[in-house]
N, C-alpha and C positions, 0 to 999 in steps of 0.2 A: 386181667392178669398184670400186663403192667405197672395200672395204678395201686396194684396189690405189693408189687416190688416198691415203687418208688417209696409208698407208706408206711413197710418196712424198713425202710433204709434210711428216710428220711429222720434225723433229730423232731425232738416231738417239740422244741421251740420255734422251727421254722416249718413244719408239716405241711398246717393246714392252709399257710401261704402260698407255698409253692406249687401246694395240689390245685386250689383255687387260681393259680396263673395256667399251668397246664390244662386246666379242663378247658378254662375260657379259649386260650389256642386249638386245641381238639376241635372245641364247635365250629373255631371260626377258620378253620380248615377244613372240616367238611362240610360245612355250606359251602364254603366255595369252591373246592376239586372232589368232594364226595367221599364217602366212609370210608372206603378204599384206603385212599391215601391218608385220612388224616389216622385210620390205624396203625399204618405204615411209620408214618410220623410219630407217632406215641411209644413205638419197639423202641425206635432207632432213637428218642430222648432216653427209653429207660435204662437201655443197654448199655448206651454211650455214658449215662452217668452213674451208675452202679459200681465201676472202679472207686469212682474219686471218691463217691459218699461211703464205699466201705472203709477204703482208707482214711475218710472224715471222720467216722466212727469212732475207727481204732482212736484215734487222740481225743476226739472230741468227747466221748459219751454219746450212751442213748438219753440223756435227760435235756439236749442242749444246753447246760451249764458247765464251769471250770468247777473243780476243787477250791481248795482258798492256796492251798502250796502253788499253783498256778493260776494265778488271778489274773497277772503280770503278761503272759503269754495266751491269752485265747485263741484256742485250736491248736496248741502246741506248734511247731512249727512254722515261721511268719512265713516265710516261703510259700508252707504249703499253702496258706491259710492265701494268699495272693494271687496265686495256679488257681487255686478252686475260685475264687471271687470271677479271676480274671475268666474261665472256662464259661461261669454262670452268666456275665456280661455280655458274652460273645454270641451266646444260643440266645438271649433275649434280644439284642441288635438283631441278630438276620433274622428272628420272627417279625419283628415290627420295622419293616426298612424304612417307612415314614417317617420315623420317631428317629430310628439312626440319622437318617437323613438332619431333619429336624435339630437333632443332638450337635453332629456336627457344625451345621452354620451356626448354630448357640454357640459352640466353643469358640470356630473360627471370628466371629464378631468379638467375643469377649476378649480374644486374645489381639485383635486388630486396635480394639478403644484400647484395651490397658498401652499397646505399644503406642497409642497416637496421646496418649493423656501424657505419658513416661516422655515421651518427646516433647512436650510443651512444658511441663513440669522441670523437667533437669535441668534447662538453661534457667530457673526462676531459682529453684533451691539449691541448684550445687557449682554451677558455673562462677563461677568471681564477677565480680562486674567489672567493666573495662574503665577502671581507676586504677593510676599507679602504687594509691597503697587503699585498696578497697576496706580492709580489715581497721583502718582508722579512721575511715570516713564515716558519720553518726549524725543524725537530726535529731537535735533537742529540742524543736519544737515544731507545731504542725500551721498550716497556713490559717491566718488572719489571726494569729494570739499577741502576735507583735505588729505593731507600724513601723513603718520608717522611718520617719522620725526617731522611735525609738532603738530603732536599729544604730541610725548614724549617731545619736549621742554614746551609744555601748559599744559600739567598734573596737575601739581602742581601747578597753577595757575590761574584756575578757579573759580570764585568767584558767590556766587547764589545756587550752586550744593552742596549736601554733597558729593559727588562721582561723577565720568565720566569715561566708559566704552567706547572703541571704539572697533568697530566689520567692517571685509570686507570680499570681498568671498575668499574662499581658497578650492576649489575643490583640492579632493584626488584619486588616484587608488586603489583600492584592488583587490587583488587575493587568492581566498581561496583554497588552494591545489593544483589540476591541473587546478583548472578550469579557464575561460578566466578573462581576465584581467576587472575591472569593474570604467567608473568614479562615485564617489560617492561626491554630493553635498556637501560643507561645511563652514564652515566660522570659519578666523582666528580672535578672539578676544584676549582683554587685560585680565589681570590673574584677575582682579576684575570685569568681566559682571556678576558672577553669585552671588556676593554680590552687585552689581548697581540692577539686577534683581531682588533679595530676591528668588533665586530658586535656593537652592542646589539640588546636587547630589545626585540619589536614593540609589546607590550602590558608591562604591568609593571613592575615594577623588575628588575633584574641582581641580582648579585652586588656586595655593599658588604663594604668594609672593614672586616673582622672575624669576617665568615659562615665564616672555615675555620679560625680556631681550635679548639682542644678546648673541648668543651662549649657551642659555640654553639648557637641555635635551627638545623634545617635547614631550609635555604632548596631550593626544586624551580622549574626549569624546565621547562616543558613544550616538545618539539616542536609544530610547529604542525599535524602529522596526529592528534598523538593529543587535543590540546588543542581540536581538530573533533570529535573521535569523543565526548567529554564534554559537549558542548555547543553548543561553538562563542563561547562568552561568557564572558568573566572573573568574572563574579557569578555564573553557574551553577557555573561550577568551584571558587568560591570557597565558594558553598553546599554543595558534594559531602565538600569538603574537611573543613569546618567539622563538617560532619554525623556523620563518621567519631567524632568524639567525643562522649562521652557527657554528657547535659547541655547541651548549646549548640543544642537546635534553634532557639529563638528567634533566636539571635544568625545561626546563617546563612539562615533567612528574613529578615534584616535587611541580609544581604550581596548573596542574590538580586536584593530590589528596590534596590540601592544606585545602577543606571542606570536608572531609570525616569524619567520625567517628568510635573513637574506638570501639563502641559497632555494627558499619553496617550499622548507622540507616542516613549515609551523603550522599553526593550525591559527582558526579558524578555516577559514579560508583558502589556504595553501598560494598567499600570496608572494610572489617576491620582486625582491630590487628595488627599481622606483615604484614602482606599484602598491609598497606600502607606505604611508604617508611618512613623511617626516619626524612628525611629532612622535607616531607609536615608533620609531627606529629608534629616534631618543630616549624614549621611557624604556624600551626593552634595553639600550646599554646601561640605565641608572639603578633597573632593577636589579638589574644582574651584580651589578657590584657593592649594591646595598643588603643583597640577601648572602653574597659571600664575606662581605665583612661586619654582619651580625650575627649575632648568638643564636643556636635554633636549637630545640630541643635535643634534636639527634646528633650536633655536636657543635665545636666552638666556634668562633669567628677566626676568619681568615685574616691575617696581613694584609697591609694595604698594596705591596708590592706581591704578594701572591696572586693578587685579585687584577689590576692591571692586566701583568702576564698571562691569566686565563683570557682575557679580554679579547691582547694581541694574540694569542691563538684561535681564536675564534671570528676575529676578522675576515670579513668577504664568506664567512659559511653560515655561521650564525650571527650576525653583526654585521652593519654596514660598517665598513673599513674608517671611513671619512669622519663616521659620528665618533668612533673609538681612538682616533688620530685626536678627536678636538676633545674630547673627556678626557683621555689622558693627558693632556699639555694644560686643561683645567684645572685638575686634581694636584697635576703639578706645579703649578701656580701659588694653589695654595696651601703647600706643604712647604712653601721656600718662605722662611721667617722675614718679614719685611724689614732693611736697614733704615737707620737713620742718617 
C-alpha cells in the first residue's frame, strides 16, 4: 500500500529512483530491527511525503517535464522547489548517518583548505608589497640575461626609469662561535636597490654611494629573522662581527656596550657609570648627535644647536656628563672660524 501511494504521486521522471532508494532502505531496516518497524518506517515516509508531492504535482505535472512558457522556472515556484529539495536531503541524511557524518567532515575540510589556501593567497595577490610606490616598481629582466659588466657600462644610460637597481644571488657562510659552519641565502645588489625599492633600513644605515664599486669595504644587511637569531641588537651583532677578527676584541666589547646607559636603564647588559667602558660612552654621545643631525627617512635633520641641547639634557641619565662637557667644547671649537 504505501509503495502503491508513493508510485502514484511520484512524477514518472524521478519514480523509479526514488522507489529503488526506498526499497533498499526497507530491506536494510528490517534486517536490522525486523519487519515490524521497517513497515512502520515505510507509513511514516509515505505519509509524511504525500503533502509536498501532491503539491509537487500541482506545479510540476504528472510527466516530470515543464511546458516551454515555463522552461525558465522548473517546478514553478523556487521556493518551493528548495522546501521540497531541502525536505528530500534531510530524510536521506538521517537514513544514512554514516554518509551524513561523512558529508560533513568533506565540507568541514573543504571549507577549512579553501580558508587556509584564501590565507596564503591574499597576501601573494592582493596585499601591495611593502614598497613606497610598489605600482612603479617592474623587472625587465630576469636573472643571468645581463652581467655586470654590462650593467655598470648601461647605468647611466637608461632612459624611461628614474632609477635601475640590479640584484643576483650571492649565498654566504656563517659561523656563530663554535658552532658549524651555515649557508645562508643572499643576494648581491647595486648600492641603490633600497632607494629603487623605497624601503630603507629599520636599524642602520643602507647602502651609500660607492659600496658597489670594485674594491669597496662590503657592506651586509641583515634580514630581520636572522638579525633576531644573533641577538636581536645591533651592538651584539656588531660585537659578533667585530670579533671574527683577530685582534680587536677590545674594540667589539666597546661596540657591545655602545647602547648602554649611564643611569642602567640600556641594554645589552644593563650596565652603568664607570662600568661601561669609555670608549662605548664615547660612541654612544657621537651617535647620538650624528643621527640627530642627519636626514632619516621619517624626517629631517636637526640643528646643530638643537642637538647639543638634547645632549645637555640627557646628561648623567643617558650620557655620561663629562663625555658631553668635552663633545660639546669640541664641536665648539670647530664651529669658531679660525683668525688670522
Amino acid at each position: 500500500m504505501p509503495f502503491a501511494l508513493l508510485r502514484r504521486l511520484l512524477p514518472r521522471a524521478e519514480r523509479d529512483e526514488v522507489l529503488a532508494d526506498i526499497r533498499a532502505e526497507y530491506v536494510e531496516i528490517a534486517a536490522a530491527h525486523g519487519l515490524a518497524a521497517a513497515r512502520q518506517w515505510l507509513w511514516r515516509q509515505a505519509l509524511g511525503s504525500a503533502p509536498a508531492l501532491v503539491g509537487w504535482n500541482w506545479w510540476r505535472g504528472w510527466t516530470g517535464f515543464e511546458p516551454r512558457a515555463n522552461a525558465y522556472r522548473p517546478g514553478g515556484s523556487m521556493l518551493k522547489t528548495w522546501i521540497s529539495d531541502a525536505r528530500y536531503a534531510l530524510r536521506r541524511l538521517r537514513a544514512r548517518p554514516t554518509y551524513t557524518l561523512l558529508s560533513i567532515l568533506t565540507l568541514a575540510l573543504g571549507i577549512g583548505g579553501t580558508a587556509a589556501v584564501f590565507g596564503v593567497a591574499r597576501p601573494l595577490l592582493f596585499d601591495p608589497l611593502p614598497y613606497a610606490h610598489a605600482n612603479e616598481v617592474v623587472t625587465f629582466w630576469m636573472p643571468y640575461w645581463w652581467t655586470e659588466e654590462e650593467y655598470t657600462y648601461l647605468r647611466d644610460k637608461y632612459t624611461g626609469f628614474r632609477d635601475v637597481a640590479m640584484e643576483e644571488p650571492g649565498d654566504v657562510t656563517m659561523q656563530a662561535g663554535d658552532g658549524p659552519v651555515r649557508l645562508l641565502p643572499g643576494r648581491v645588489v647595486t648600492a641603490n636597490m633600497f632607494d629603487v625599492l623605497g624601503a630603507p633600513t629599520l636599524i642602520g644605515r643602507g647602502f651609500r654611494k660607492g659600496d658597489d664599486v670594485q674594491g669597496a669595504e662590503p657592506v651586509a644587511v641583515l634580514s630581520y629573522g636572522l638579525w633576531k637569531e644573533l641577538g636581536g641588537s645591533e651592538s651584539i651583532i656588531g660585537e659578533r662581527i667585530i670579533n671574527a677578527a683577530p685582534g680587536l676584541s677590545r674594540v667589539a666589547a666597546m661596540v657591545r656596550s655602545s647602547h648602554e646607559r649611564y643611569d642602567g636603564a640600556g641594554y645589552p647588559d644593563n650596565l652603568a657609570g664607570e662600568d661601561i667602558p669609555l670608549g662605548s660612552r664615547i660612541v654612544a654621545v657621537c651617535d647620538a648627535y650624528d643621527a640627530m643631525v642627519t636626514d632619516r627617512a621619517y624626517r629631517p635633520a636637526r640643528p646643530a644647536e638643537d642637538a647639543l641641547a638634547e645632549l645637555a639634557a640627557c646628561a648623567g641619565t643617558q650620557f655620561d656628563a663629562r663625555v658631553v662637557a668635552a663633545f660639546t667644547a669640541v664641536i665648539g671649537r670647530a664651529a669658531v672660524p679660525a683668525t688670522g
